[in-house]
N, C-alpha and C positions, 0 to 999 in steps of 0.2 A: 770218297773224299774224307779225310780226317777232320772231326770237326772238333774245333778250340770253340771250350766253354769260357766268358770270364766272368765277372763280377754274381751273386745272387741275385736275379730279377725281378724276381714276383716269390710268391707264395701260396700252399694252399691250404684253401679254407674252411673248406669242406670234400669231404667224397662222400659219394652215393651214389645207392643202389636200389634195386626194385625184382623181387624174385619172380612176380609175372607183368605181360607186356599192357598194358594198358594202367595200371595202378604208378601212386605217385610216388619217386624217389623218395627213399626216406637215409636219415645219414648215418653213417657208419664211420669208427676210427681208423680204418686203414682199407686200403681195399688189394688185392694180388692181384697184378696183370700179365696175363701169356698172350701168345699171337693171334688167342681172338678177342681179348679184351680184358675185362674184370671176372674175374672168375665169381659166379653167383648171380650174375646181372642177366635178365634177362633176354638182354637188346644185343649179348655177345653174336660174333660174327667173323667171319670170316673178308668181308668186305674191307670198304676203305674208312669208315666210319665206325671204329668198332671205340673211339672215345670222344666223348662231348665234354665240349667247357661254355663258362659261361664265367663274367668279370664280377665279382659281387657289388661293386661300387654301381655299375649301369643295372644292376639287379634294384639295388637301392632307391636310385634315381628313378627306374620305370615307374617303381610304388609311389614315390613322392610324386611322380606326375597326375597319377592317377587317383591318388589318397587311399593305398592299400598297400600292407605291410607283408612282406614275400621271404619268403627263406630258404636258405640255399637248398637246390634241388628239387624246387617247385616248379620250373621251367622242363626238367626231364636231364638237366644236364648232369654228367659223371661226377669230374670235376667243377667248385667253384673256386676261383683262383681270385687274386688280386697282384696289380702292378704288372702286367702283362700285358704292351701296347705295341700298336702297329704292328700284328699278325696277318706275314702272307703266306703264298701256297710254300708249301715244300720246306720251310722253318724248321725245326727242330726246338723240342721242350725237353731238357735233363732235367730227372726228379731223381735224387738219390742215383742210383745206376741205372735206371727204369728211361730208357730213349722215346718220344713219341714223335713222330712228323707229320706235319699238318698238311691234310687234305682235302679239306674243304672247310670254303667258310658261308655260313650261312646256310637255308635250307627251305625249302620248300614248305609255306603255311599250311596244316593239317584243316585248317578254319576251324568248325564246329564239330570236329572231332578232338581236338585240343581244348581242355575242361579251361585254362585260364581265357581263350580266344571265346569260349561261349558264354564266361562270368563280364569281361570287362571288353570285350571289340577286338584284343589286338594281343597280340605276343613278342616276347624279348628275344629269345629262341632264334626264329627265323632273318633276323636281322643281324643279333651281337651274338649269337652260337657259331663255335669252331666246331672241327671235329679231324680227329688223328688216326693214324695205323699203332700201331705199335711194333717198334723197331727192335727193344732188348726191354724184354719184361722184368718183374721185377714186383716189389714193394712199395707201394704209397701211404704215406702218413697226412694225416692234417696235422698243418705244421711246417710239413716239406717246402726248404724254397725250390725256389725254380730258375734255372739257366735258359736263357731263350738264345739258340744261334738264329739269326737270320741267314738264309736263303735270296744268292741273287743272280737269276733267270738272264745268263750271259749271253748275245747275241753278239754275230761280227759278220760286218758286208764286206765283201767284196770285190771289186771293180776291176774287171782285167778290162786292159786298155793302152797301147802304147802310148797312144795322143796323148787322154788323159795323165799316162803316169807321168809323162814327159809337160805336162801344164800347157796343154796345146789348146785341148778347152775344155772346161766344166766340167765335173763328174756330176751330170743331172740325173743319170740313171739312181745313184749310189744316195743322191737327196730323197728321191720319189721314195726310195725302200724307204728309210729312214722317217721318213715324215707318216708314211703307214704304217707301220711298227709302232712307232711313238703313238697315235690316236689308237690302234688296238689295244697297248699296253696300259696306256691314262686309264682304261675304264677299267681295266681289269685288277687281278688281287696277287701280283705279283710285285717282287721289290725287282728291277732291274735295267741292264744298263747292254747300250748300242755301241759300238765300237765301229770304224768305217774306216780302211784302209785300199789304196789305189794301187794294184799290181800292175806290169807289163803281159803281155802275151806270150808267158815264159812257164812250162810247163814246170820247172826246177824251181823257180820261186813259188810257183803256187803251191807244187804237192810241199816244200818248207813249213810255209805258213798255215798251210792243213795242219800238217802234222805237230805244228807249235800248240796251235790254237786246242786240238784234240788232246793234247797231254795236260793243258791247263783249263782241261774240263770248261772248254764255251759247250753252253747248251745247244745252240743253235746257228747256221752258219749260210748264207745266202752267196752265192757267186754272182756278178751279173757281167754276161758278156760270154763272147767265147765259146758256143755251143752252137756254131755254123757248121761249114762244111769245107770252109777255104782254109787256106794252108795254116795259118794262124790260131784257127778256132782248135787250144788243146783241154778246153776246161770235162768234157765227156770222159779224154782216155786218163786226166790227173786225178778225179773225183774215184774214178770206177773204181782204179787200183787201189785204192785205202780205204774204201766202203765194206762190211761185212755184211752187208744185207739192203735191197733194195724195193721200194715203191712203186714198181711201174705205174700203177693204176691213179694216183692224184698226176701225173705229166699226159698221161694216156686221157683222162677227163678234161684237161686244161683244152687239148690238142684239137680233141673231139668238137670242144664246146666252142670256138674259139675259129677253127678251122671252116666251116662256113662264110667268114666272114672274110676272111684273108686267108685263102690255103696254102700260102707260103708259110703259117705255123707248122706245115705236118713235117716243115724242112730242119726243126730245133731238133737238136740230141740233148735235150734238158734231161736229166734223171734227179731223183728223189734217192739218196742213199742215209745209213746210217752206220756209225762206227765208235765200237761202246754206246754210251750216254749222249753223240754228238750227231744231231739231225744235220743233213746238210742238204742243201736246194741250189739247183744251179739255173738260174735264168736268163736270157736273153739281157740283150746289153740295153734295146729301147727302152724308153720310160712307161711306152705305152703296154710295151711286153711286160715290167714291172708290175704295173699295176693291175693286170690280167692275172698274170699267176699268182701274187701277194692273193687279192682278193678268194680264190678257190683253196692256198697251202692254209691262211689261216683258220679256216673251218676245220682243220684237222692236226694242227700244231701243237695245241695244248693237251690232246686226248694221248698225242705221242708222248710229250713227255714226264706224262703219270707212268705210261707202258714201260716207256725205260728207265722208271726209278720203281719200280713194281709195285703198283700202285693200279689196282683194279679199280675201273670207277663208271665200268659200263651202265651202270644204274642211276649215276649221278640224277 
């Protein structure tokens, strides 16, 4: 995806670095970054965390809280920036020509192996710390503004359905996704948005709308309906054909788990495919099927799509 940078965002404040791993950032005028990080730092890596920031205003405010005065890169972080708000997953930071995309936000407290968490109870770090890959290396200056593109995590349901697309009654199925979507998404650190669309049982319209939906880079894509075995159920053979690679094993768990209860589940041709950058899930048309498979695919939704923006995070 071609990303348009506009106005100057933020700026930085500071950079630093620390030549071995446990000692405290100390700052430097510029720092060089290649694809594992700051060259000289010792926290470089190969991972998805190879850059740390931290806001110097909330740097400020922690010390005022506490009545202790903090300077950038006391916290561990690379970067201290300023004017850089509402940071979610997969975001991009432009410094000069140096690209970074955001990968995590926040982090796991070290406690009492963290020197500020064993001076005053608590740390900034774990809360208000970001942390980036690095996309196109480059040169960092203090000084450098910064362009922030937002990232937004595009989701689109499905509803094949004659009734329905004909207003015969309700798309309930197409509410239930939506309404779980929406409360997985509230808590979590992405910027993004739901789209809901009512198909026929028309294998030509859908593989269109696939195919629309995948060139205008949706991240993500839910079918419901259509994965029977009567003459109408075509969502198995329109999915299969435009998928480059498949999941059996999350529809094979569903099936398993599920299948006890009601063994007319082992009768769905649901599949898990993907095609580029574009997950796609096809579920059964009930609400109750909804909400069965929602609940088992988003355990593993997110993990997918780090894997398909290459973004290693099995350590998370």
């Amino acid at each position: 995806m071609t990303m348009v940078y506009g106005n100057n965002d933020g700026i930085v404040v500071s950079t630093n670095i620390s030549e071995k791993k446990g000692t405290i950032k100390y700052n430097v005028n510029s720092v060089i970054l290649d694809y594992m990080g700051i060259i000289g730092d010792a926290h470089r890596s190969t991972g998805h965390r190879q850059i740390s920031f931290l806001d110097n205003t909330k740097i400020k405010s922690f010390g005022n809280k506490i009545g202790k005065i903090f300077n950038p890169g006391d916290f561990g972080e690379n970067l201290t920036i300023e004017n850089i708000n509402n940071i979610n997953l997969l975001d991009t930071l432009k410094i000069n020509n140096v690209i970074l995309k955001i990968t995590q936000l926040g982090k796991t407290c070290h406690g009492d192996k963290c020197s500020i968490y064993r001076e005053v109870g608590k740390c900034l770090m774990p809360i208000e710390g970001f942390f980036s890959q690095v996309i196109v290396p480059g040169k960092v200056n203090v000084g450098d503004f910064i362009s922030h593109d937002k990232y937004t995590l595009k989701i689109l349901v499905i509803t094949l359905s004659d009734r329905a697309s004909k207003g015969i009654y309700a798309d309930t199925a197409g509410a239930i996704a939506k309404e779980i979507l929406e409360k997985f998404l509230s808590n979590s650190h992405w910027n993004w948005e739901i789209q809901q669309i009512i198909l026929p049982d028309n294998c030509e319209k859908l593989t269109l709308c696939l195919k629309e939906a995948i060139n205008n880079e949706v991240d993500i894509i839910f079918t419901l309906g259509g994965t029977g075995i009567s003459q109408n159920d075509i969502t198995y053979e329109c999915v299969s054909s435009i998928c480059d690679k498949f999941l059996p094993n999350i529809i094979s768990n569903i099936c398993l788990k599920f299948a006890n209860q009601n063994p007319l589940a082992l009768l769905s041709r649901s599949i898990v495919g993907i095609t580029k950058k574009t997950q796609i899930y096809t579920l059964p048309g009930s609400t109750k099927a909804v909400a069965e498979y929602m609940q088992e695919i988003l355990k593993t939704m997110e993990h997918i799509i780090f894997m398909l923006h290459s973004i290693d995070n099995h350590n998370i």
